[in-house]
C-alpha positions, 0 to 999 in steps of 0.5 A: 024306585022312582026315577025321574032323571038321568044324569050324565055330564055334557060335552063329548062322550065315550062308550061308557056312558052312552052304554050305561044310558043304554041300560038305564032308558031301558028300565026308566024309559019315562026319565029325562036323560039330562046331560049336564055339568051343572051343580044343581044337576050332579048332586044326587036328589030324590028321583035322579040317577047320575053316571060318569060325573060327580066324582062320587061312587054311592049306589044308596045316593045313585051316584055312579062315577069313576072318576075320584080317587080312590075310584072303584075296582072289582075284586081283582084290582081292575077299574070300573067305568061308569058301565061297569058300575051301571051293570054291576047295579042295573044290569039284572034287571035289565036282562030280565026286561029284555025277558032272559029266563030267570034260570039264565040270568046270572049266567048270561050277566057274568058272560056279558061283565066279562066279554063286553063290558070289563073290556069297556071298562079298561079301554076308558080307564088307559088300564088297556091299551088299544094297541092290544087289538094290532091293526083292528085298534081302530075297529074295537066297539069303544072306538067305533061309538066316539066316531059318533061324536061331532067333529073337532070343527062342528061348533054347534051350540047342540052338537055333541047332545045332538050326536050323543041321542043319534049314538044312542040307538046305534049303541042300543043294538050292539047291546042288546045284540050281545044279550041274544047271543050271550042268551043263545049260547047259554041255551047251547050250552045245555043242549050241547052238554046233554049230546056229549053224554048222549055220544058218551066215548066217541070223537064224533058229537052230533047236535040237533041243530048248528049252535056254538058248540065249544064253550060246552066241549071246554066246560066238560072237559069233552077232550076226546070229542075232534068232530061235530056233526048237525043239520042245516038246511037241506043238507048236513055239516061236519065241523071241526073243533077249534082249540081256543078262542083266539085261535082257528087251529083246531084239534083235527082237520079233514083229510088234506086230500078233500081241501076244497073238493066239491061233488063228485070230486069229493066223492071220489076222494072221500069214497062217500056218496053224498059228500058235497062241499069241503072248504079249502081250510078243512074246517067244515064239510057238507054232505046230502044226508046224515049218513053220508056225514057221518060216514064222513066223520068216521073216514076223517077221524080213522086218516088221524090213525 
C-alpha cells in the first residue's frame, strides 16, 4: 500500500492518536502527518489514512474513527479508540518492523492490545474512570501524554502542531518500551517453562538468569513451585513468588528471623556460609555462590513445615 498522508484532526490531542501516530510514521515514515478538520483532508483519497476524525469506521476506505454512532467495540462490548483500531490493523506489522520474531508476534500483539492499548481505549472513551488508579489517577500514560499539550493561555497560531511533534517522540519511547518487554517476557516465558519441568516436584525453580518469572509458573499451573533461584551478577538471588499481579503478598516469605540481616549476621541466622543480603520484606535474598542459595531455598521452604 501507498501511502502518502496521514490524517489526524488538529487542535488539542490526547493519547490515542498521538499513539496511533506512533505506529503509523513507523510503517510510513515518508508520509506527511497532516493534522486537520478541514473536509478536503478527512474524507478518505487514494494514498491517505485518516485517524480520530471523520465520524467513520472503513478499514477498505482507511478511515479509523471512533467517534460516530454506532462507534466500534471489540468482541466483548468494549469501545475502541482510534489506537485500538490502529492496532487492530497496523499493529502486526508494526511488531515486525521493529523485528519481533515471527513465532512471537500474535503473542506479543495480544499482550500489548490487552496491557497498553485497551486501557487507552476506555480512558478516551469515559468507558474508565481515572478514579480507578486512586492517588496515581494523575500519573497514568494517557494523562502524562496530554500534560504534553500547551497551556490553556499559550495561544500560538502552531502551538498545539508544535507540541503534538514535541509529544510524538516522548510517546514513541513509551511504545516501543512496551514492545521490548511484552518481547522479553514472551521469551521468558519459554525459558522459564522448559525449567519448571526440568525442576519437576520441587518447590525451588532455578532459572539461568533473572528474567520474569510468574506469568509462566501461572500459565503452568506450577502451584508447588514457593522459590526461584538464578544468578546475577557475581553473586546469586533467591526470590519469592508473588500471588498475582496486584498484589506484593507472595505464597512464602523467607524466615521472619533473616528480615534485613546482611553478612555474617545472616550467616549466623540462616546457618549458611555465603549468605549475604535479605531484604527487610523477605522477598529476595542473595548469597555468594549457587550452593549457598540454594541451601538457602531449602532451609526457607523446611521453616514453612
Amino acid at each position: 500500500m501507498s501511502v502518502t498522508h496521514l490524517v489526524t484532526h488538529s487542535g488539542g490531542f490526547h493519547a490515542d492518536e498521538l499513539l496511533s501516530s506512533v505506529v503509523l510514521t513507523r510503517l510510513f515514515p515518508d508520509a506527511t502527518l497532516v493534522r486537520s478538520r478541514d473536509p478536503d483532508w478527512i474524507t478518505p483519497a487514494a494514498g491517505r489514512i485518516i485517524y480520530d476524525v471523520g465520524r467513520a469506521y472503513d478499514p477498505d476506505a482507511q478511515i479509523f474513527d471512533h467517534h460516530q454512532r454506532p462507534n466500534p467495540l471489540r468482541d466483548d462490548d468494549t469501545p475502541y479508540s482510534s489506537f485500538g483500531l490502529i492496532w487492530r490493523h497496523f499493529g502486526h506489522a508494526y511488531l515486525r518492523a521493529l523485528d519481533v520474531p515471527e513465532a512471537d508476534i500474535d503473542d506479543v500483539h495480544h499482550r500489548i492490545d490487552r496491557g497498553f492499548v485497551v486501557p487507552v481505549d476506555l480512558l478516551d472513551n469515559g468507558a474508565l474512570e481515572p478514579s480507578v488508579a486512586g492517588p496515581l489517577a494523575g500519573m497514568t500514560l494517557p494523562v502524562l501524554l496530554e500534560t504534553l499539550k500547551p497551556v490553556f493561555d499559550d495561544r500560538g497560531a502552531d502551538a498545539n502542531d508544535h507540541a503534538f511533534a514535541a509529544a510524538l517522540p516522548v510517546a514513541r519511547a513509551f511504545v516501543e518500551a512496551a514492545v521490548r518487554t511484552r518481547a522479553a517476557k514472551t521469551r521468558a516465558e519459554a525459558i522459564v517453562t522448559r525449567a519448571i519441568a526440568d525442576a519437576g516436584p520441587s518447590p525451588i525453580l532455578e532459572l539461568p538468569m533473572g528474567m520474569p518469572f510468574r506469568s509462566a509458573i501461572e500459565r503452568t499451573g506450577a502451584d508447588h513451585l514457593l522459590f526461584v533461584i538464578h544468578p546475577r551478577d557475581g553473586d546469586w538471588a533467591l526470590n519469592t513468588i508473588r500471588k498475582g499481579g496486584d498484589t506484593f503478598e507472595s505464597r512464602a516469605d523467607l524466615p521472619e528471623a533473616w528480615a534485613g540481616l546482611t553478612d555474617a549476621a545472616l550467616e549466623r541466622a540462616c546457618g549458611v556460609a555465603g549468605a549475604r543480603f535479605c531484604h527487610n520484606a523477605r522477598f529476595i535474598a542473595v548469597a555468594e555462590t549457587r550452593e549457598a542459595v540454594l541451601a538457602m531455598a531449602h532451609k526457607a521452604v523446611a521453616s514453612l513445615s
